[in-house]
N, C-alpha and C positions, 0 to 999 in steps of 0.2 A: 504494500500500500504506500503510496505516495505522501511525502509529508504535508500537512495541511496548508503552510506559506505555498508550497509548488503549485496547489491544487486550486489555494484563489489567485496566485500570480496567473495562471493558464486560462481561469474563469475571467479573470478580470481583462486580459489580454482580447479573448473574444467577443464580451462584452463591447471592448472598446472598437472592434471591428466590428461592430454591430452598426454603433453609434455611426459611425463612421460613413457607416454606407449609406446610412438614412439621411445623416445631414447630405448627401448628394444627390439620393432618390426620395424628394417627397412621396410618391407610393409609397416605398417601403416604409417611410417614417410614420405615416398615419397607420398603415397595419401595425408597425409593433407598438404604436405610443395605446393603440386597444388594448394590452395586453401591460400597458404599467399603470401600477396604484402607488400612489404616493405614502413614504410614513415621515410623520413629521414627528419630531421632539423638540416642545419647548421646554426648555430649562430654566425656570429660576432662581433670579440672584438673589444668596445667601451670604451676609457677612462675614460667617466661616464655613466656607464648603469642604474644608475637611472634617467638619461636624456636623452638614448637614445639607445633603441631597435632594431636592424635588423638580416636581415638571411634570408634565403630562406628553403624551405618546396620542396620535390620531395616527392611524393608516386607514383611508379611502381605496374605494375601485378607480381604473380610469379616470369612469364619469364622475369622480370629486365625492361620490356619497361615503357617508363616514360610517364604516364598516367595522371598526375597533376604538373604543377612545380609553383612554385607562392614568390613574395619576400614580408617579411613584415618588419614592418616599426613604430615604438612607440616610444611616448615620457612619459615612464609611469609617471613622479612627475604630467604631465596634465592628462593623464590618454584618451591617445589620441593613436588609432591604425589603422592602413588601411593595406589591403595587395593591391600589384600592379601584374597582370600576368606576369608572362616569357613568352617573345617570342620566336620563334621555333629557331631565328638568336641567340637569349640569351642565349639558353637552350643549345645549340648547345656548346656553348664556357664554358659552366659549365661543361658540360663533358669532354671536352676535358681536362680542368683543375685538373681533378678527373681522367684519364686515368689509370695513373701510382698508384693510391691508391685501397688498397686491405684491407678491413674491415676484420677484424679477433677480436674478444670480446674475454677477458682477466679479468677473475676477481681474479687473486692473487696480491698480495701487493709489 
């Protein structure tokens, strides 16, 4: 068996050969962009995050519906983590908070 670094270097490799081919063939790009669902984590800021861990997790389909939402919660110096589910009343108010924000990624300096 193949050691784990080699096996997402090789995954990560074709993945980017994926990418690759879609940014030059819209076709392609619209078939596989069906096939990704987004997972988001937000993380928040804690005064001392080596004593204390949280944020919420959404992973959506494709079409943006929110298919998992879940908050987690650690204290990593104990080395102690739980996640708690979002309820639909929670989840509800997460969005709304998020209405007005438009992700757009940016990697110049």
């Amino acid at each position: 068996m193949a050691d784990i670094n080699e096996l997402a270097e090789k995954k990560l490799k074709s993945r980017m050969t994926k990418i690759r081919k879609c940014n030059r063939e819209p076709e392609e790009k619209a078939k596989f962009s069906e096939k990704i669902g987004i997972s988001l984590e937000l993380e928040f800021q804690n005064k001392n995050p080596d004593k204390l861990t949280d944020g919420i997790t959404i992973i959506t389909s494709p079409e943006g519906k929110v298919l998992f939402a879940d908050y987690f919660y650690g204290i990593p110096e104990d080395d102690e983590y739980t996640n708690v589910e979002i309820t639909d009343k929670q989840l509800k108010s997460i969005i709304e908070f998020f209405e007005d924000y438009k992700l757009q990624l940016d990697d110049s300096d």
